[in-house]
N, C-alpha and C positions, 0 to 999 in steps of 0.2 A: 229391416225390422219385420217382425211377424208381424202379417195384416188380420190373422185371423187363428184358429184354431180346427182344423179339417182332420176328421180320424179317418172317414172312408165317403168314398164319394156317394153321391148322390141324385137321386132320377128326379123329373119331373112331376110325378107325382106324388112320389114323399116329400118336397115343397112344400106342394099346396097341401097336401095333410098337415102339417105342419104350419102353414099360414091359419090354417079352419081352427085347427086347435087355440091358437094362440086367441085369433079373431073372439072364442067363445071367452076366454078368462079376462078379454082385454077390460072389460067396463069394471073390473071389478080391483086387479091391478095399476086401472087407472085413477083409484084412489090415495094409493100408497106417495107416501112423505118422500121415500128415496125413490133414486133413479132407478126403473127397472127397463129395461129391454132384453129383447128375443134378438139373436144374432143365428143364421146359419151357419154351417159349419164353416163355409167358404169367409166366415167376418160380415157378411151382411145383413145389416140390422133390418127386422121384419116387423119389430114393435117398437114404440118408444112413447114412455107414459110421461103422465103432465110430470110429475116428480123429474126426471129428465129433463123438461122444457124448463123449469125451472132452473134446475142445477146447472143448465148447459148453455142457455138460453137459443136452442133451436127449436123449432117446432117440429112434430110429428112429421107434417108433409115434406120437413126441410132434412129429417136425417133418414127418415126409412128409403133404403135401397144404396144406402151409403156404407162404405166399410167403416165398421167402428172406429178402428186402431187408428185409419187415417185422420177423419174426423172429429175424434178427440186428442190426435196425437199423444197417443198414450204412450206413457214411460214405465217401464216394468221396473219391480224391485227385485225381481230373484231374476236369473235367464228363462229363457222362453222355452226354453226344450226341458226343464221342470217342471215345470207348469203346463206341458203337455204331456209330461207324463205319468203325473199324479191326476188328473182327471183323465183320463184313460183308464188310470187304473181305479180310482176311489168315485168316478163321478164326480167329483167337487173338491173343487179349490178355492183358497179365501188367502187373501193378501193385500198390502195397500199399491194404489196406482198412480199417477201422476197424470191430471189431463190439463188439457187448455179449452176454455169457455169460448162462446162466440165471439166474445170482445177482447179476448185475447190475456184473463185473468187466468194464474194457475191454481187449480181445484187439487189439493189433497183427496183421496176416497179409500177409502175400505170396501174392496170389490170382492162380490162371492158371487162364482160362477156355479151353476147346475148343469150337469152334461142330459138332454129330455132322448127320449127313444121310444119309438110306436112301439106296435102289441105286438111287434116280431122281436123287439132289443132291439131294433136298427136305430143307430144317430139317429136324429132329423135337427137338433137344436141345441145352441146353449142358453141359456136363462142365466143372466148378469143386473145382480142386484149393488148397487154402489151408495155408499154414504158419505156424506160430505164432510170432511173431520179436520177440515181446513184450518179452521178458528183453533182448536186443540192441540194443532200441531204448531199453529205461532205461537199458546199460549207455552205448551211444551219445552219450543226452542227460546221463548223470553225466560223462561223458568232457568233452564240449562244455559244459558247466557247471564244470568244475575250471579248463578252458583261459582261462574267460571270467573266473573267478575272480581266476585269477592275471594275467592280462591286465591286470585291472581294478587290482590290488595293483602291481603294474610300473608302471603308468600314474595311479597315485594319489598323492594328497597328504598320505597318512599318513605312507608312510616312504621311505627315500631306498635306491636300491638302485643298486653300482656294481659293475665286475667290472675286475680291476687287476692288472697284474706287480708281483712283487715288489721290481722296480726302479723303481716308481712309473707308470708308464705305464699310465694309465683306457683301457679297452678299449670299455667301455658303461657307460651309466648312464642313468637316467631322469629327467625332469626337473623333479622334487623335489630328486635330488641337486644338478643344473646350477643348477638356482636358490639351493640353500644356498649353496653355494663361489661362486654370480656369476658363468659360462659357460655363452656359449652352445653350441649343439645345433653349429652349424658350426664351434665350435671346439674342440668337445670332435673332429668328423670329420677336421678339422685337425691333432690329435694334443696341444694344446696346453695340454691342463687333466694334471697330474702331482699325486697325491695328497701329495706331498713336500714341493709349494711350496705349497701350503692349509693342511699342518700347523705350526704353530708348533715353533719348534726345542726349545724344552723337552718337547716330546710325543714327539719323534722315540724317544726311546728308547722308550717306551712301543709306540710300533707295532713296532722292530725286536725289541723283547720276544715283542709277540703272534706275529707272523711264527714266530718259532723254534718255540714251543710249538706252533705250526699244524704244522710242518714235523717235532717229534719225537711231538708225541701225537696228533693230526690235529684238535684243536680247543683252542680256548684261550678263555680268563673272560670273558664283552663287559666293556668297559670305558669309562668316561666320558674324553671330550677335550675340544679346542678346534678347531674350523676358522678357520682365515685366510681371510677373505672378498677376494674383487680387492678390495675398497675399500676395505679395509684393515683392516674391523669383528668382531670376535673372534663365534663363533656357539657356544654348546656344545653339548656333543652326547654319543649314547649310541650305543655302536659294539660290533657282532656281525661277527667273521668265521670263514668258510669253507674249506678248498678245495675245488676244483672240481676231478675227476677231469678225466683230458686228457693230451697227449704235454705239454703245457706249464703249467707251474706257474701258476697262475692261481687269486687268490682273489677270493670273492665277500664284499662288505662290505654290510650293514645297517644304515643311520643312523637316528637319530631324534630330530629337533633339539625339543634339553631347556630350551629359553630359557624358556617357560613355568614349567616344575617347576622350576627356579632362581628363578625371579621366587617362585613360591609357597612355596619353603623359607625364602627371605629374607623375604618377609611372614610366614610362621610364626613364623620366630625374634623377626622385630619383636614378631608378638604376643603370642608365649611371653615376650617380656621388660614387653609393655605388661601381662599379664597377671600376672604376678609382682609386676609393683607395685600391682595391686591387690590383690592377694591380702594384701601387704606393710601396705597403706594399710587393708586391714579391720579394724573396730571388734574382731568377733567373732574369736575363735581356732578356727584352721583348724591342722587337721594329717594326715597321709598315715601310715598304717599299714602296716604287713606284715603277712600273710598267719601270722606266727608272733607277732603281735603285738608287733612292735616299732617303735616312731615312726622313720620315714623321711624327713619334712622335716615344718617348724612355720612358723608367721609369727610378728612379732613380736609380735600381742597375746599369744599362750599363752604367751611369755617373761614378758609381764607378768603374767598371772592365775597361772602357775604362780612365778614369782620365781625360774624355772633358765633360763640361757643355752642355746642354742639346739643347740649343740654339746656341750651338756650333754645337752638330753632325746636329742636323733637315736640311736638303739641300745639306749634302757631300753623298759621294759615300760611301753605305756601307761596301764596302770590303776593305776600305783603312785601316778598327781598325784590320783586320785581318793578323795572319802570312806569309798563301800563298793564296793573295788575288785571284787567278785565278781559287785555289779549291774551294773559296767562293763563283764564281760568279757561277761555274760549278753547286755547289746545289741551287742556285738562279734559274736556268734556267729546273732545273727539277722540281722547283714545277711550275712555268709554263707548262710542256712539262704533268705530273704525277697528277697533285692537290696537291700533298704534299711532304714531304721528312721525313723521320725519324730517328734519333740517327745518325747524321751527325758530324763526326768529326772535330773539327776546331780548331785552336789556336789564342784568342785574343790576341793582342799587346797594352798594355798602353801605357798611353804618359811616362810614368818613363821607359819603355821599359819592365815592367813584362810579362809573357807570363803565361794565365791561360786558361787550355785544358780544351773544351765545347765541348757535344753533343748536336747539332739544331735541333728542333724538328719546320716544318715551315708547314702552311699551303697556298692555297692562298685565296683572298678573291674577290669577284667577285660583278660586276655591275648589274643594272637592267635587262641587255641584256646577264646575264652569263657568261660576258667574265674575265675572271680575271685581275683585274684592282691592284693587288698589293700583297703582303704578309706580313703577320703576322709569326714572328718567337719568339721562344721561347729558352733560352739556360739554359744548367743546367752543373753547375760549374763539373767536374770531375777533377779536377787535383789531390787530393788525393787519387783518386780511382785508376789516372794513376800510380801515385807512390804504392800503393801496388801493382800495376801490375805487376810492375815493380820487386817490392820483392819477388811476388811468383813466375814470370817466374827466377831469379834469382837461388830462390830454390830449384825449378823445375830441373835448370842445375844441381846445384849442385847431388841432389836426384838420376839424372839418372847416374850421374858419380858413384854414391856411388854404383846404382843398377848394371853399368857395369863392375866393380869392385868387387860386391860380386859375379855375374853370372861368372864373370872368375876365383875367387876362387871355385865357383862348378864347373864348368866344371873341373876343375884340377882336384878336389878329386872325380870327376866321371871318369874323366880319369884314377886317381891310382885305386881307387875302379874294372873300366873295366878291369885294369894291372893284378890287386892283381886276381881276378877271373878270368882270361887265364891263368895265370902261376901257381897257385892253379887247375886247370884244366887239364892244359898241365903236371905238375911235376908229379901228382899223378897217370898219366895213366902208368907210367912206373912200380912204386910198384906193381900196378894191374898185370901188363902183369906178373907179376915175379910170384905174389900169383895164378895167372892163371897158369901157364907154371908148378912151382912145384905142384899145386894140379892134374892137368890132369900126372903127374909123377906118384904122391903119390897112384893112382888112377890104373895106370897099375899093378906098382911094389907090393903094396899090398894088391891091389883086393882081391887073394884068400886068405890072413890071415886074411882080416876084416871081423868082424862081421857085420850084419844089421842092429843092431845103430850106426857103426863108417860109414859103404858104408851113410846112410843117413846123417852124421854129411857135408860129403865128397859132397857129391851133393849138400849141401845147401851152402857151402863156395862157390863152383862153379859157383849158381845161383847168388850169392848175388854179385862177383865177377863181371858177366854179368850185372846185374842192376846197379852196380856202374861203370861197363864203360860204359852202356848208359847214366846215367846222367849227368857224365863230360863231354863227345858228346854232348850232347845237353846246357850243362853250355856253352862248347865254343861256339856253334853256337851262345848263346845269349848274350854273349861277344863280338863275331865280328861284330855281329848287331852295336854293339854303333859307331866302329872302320870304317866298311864299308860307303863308298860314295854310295848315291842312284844315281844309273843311269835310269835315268827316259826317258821314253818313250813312245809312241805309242802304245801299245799294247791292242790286241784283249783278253778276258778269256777264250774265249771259245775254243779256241785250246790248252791253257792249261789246262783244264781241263781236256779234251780227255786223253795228253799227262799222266797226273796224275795216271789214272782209267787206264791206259794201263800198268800204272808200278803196280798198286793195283793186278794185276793178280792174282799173286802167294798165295797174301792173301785170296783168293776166293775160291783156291779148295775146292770142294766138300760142296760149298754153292750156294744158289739160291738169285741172287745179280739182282735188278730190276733196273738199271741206268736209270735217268729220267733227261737228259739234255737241259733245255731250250734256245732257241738263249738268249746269254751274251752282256755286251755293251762292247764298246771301253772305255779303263781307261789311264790317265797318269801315270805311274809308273813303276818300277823298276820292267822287267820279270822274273830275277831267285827268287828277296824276294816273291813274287805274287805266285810264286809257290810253293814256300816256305810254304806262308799262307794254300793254295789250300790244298797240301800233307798233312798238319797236320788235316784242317778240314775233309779231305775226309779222311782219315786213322784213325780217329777219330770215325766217323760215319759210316764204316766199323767194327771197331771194338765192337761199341757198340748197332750196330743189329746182335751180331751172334748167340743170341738166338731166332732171328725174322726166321721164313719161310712162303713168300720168306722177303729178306731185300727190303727195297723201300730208297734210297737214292736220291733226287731230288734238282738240282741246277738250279736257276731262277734270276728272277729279277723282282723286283717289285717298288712301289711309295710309302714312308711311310711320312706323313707329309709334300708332296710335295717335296721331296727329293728322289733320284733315290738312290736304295739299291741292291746289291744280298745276294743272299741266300742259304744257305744249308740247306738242312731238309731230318729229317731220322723219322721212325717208330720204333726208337730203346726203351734203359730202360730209357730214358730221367732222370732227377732229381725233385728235390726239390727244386722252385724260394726262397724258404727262404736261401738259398744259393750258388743265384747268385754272392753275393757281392764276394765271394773267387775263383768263379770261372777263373778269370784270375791271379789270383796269383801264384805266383813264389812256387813252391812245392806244389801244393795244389791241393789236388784227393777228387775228393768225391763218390767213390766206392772204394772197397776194393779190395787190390791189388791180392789176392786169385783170385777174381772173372774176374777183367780187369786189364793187366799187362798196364804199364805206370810210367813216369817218375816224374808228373807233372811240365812240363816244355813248353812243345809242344804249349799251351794255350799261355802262359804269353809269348811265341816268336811271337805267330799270334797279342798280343797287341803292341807290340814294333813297330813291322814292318808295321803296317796300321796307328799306330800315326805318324811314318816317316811320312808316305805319306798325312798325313793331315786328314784323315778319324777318323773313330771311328768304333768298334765290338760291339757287344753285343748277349743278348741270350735270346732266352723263351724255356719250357720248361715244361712238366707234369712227374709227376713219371709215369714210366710206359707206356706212350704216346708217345715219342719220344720228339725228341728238334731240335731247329731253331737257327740257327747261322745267324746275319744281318752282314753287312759289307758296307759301307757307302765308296766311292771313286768318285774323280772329275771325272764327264763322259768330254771324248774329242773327240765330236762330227768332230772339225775341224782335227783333226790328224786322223780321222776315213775316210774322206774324201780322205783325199792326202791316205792313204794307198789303199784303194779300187779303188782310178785311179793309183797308182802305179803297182795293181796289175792285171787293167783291161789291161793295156799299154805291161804288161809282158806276 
């Protein structure tokens, strides 16, 4: 883009001749309404009056030494090399411009440039005087945008527009109208289209109607017609007239052929009446309320569920065909309060006094101004649905009786079952003691006569002796499980844990045991079973790092699916997950008894005592890798509370 306008170059001292100049007109310039500035010929501006600061919103100190063109981002209407060439040769040019203000508004101007020249004719400047004509040119393009507007509505196919004596003689019209009525453009110039012979003679009075009220009130109702087509074919139609101010009575007429909206009143009514018979043909009772509660139309089932004719209910208060009329008005008033109500239970009353139980399904229905002006409801017969309800909750009782009935024959036979297993337990420790007591005899007395396959026959009766009074010990412990009340509580884990690893001592000599104790949470449950659990998992996980140096046994707590857990984990000879599934069962080792002594018991007691408590165990596990004991218990944040002020108090 041209920056500026340059005819011949220029010294430093025709400049500032030309700055002095300017300098002297400036106070005087700097009164004028429009924008004026001094530009040299290179486009830089050397003046710039308040008129400018105004229009532009720069100041003096902010545009002078600035190139115009840039600055205002000026947009030329003619090309630039016109416009340099007509002020070259006339001195002066006048045209409009197109600039952008400080803030970024676009400025319409009427800019008229002056070419100035010292007392030799040398250039030195242009003088550019600009008017703001911004507002003139929207008014302009509003002006030219209404003409085109209406242009476009004359000349459209929306509506028909005719201009006509009140003796029938069409003056103009456009050709939407020429097409309704079936004439053409050269015959309408002909003279030969008469609004008179298009209208049907039963309409005429109707137009010589409109006419008068034009002529005594100066406007009259539009109204619906007919036009007679040339060919003969009736068109309807929706008709606005005018007059037209003038030495001669002349009104303007507005059509709007309605053949459509008649076609869609007449399929409404078709389906206002297709829909009435189904309304008619429905199973369910339907009826239309008022807004004061009074029934406004029914179909024939609610004739039949209620046993009143139909012309009977229309005008009563709907809640009187109801059981407890006050819970009908109750859902009446929420679809008011709601817009609707759904599966609302109700019990109609006939006039023979039947009672047939309905779910209302109601909505409301609302006037031109939104306001709900009444309700439409819908009922669907349930009463056989209530009657089987009625059968399953019946069977239901019965079923749970039968369930609380078979639950108290198990409990008995887990009862005898937990008997039979303590006293199978308890009876058999005493034989033990005996086969103990004489082998540790047999053992003294004749030590030196045996040989060393009998001393080993003798050690291993001993052993096996020991093994089987561990297991009865732990049979009973998981017998009294059944028998024991949990006494549940408060309690912290992590002091029993301590408590635990303090009794583990003894198992540790002369091992290298690395305790890794995390802060534990607060649990509800029973502290000696809890310790119970603790003792076998940590005795467990001792025992099966005692090939590790050092052992790493680590107890924590962690989030597993959003659910709070703790944990045991060891670096021990962990297992096999394909033989998760045994691992909590009752006898059931999965190393060999050589290798790690045990009862398989200890496990299936840590399951018992944490289902008490509502929780769940479980396990992972690599050969070789070590294994993870999960444990799952309600955390009791609130009981964690009162103990830690109980024991800040103390």
């Amino acid at each position: 883009m041209v920056q500026g306008i340059c005819l011949v170059a220029t010294d430093l001292s025709d400049h500032k001749r030309a700055e002095q100049k300017i300098r002297e007109q400036a106070a005087l310039l700097d009164l004028a309404h429009d924008a004026v500035l001094f530009r040299g010929l290179d486009g830089q501006i050397l003046f710039w009056n308040r008129g400018a600061k105004d229009l532009y919103g720069w100041t003096a100190e902010e545009a002078v030494g600035k190139i115009s063109h840039e600055l205002l981002q000026t947009t030329f209407a003619e090309p630039m090399e016109r416009i340099e060439a007509v002020i070259q040769e006339t001195r002066e040019w006048e045209g409009e411009l197109n600039h952008i203000s400080r803030e970024g508004k676009a400025i319409v101007v009427t800019s008229r440039w002056s070419l100035l020249r010292d007392e030799q004719g040398k250039p030195t400047a242009i003088l550019e005087i600009n008017r703001d004509i911004t507002e003139r040119k929207h008014a302009e393009e509003s002006l030219r945008l209404a003409h085109e507007r209406l242009r476009r509505l004359i000349d459209s196919n929306i509506i028909g527009i005719v201009i006509a004596t009140a003796a029938g003689d069409v003056v103009e019209a456009n050709d939407y109208y020429l097409c309704l009525v079936g004439f053409s453009r050269e015959e309408l110039e002909q003279g030969q289209v008469d609004w008179r012979t298009v209208t049907p003679s039963e309409w005429l009075s109707a137009d010589e109607l409109a006419i008068r009220e034009l002529r005594e009130q100066g406007s009259c109702t539009p109204y619906e017609k007919e036009y007679l087509r040339r060919d003969g074919s009736r068109v309807p139609i929706f008709l606005a007239n005018t007059l037209l101010p003038g030495p001669e009575e002349q009104i303007a007429a507005f059509v709007v052929d309605i053949t459509k909206r008649k076609q869609a009143e007449e399929a409404l009514q078709k389906a206002s009446q297709y829909a009435r018979s189904l309304i008619e043909a429905s199973l369910d009772p339907l009826v239309t309320i008022s807004r004061e509660g009074k029934i406004t139309d029914v179909n024939e089932a609610t004739e039949k569920v209620t046993g009143v004719a139909r012309d009977q209910l229309i005008g009563t208060d709907f809640s009187n065909y109801f059981t407890e009329p006050e819970i009908a008005k109750q859902g009446y008033q929420r679809v008011f309060a709601e817009g609707s109500v759904r599966d609302y239970p109700l019990g109609i009353r006939s006039a023979s006094g039947q009672v047939t139980h309905v779910l209302y399904n109601a909505n409301g229905f609302r006037n031109e101004r939104g306001e709900v002006e009444g309700v439409f409801a819908a009922a669907r017969d349930v009463t056989e649905r209530k009657r089987a309800e009625e059968e399953v909750r019946q069977l239901n009782e019965q079923l749970e009786q039968r369930v609380a009935a078979r639950t108290e024959e198990l409990r008995a036979v887990n009862k005898e079952l937990e008997t039979f297993n303590y006293a199978v337990a308890h009876d058999l420790r005493a034989p033990l003691r005996h086969i103990h007591g004489f082998a540790e005899m047999l053992a003294e007395e004749a030590s030196p006569v045996l040989n060393d396959s009998g001393k080993h026959h003798l050690d291993t009766i001993r052993d096996s002796v020991e093994r089987m009074s561990q297991l009865l010990e732990d049979l009973l412990k998981l017998s009294r499980l059944g028998r024991q009340e949990l006494s549940k509580q408060a309690c912290s884990l992590k002091p029993l844990v301590e408590e635990v690893v303090k009794g583990l001592k003894p198992e540790m000599q002369d091992r290298q045991v690395e305790w890794r104790i995390e802060e534990l949470p607060f649990v509800q449950g029973d502290p000696v079973l809890l310790k119970q659990v603790l003792v076998n998992l940590l005795s467990n996980a001792l025992k099966f790092t005692r090939t590790r140096q050092p052992a790493i046994i680590e107890i924590g707590q962690t989030t597993i699916d959003g659910e709070p857990v703790v944990f045991v984990r060891d670096n021990g000879v962990g297992f096999s997950m394909k033989y998760a599934d045994k691992l909590f069962g009752l006898f059931q080792r999965l190393h060999r008894q050589q290798d790690f002594e045990g009862t398989g018991v200890g496990l299936a007691i840590v399951q018992r005592i944490i289902h008490r408590h509502g929780g769940r165990v479980w396990a992972e596990a690599e050969l070789n890798k070590g294994a993870t004991f999960y444990l799952s218990l309600r955390a009791c944040e609130a009981e964690k509370n009162e103990l830690a002020t109980a024991t800040a108090a103390v």
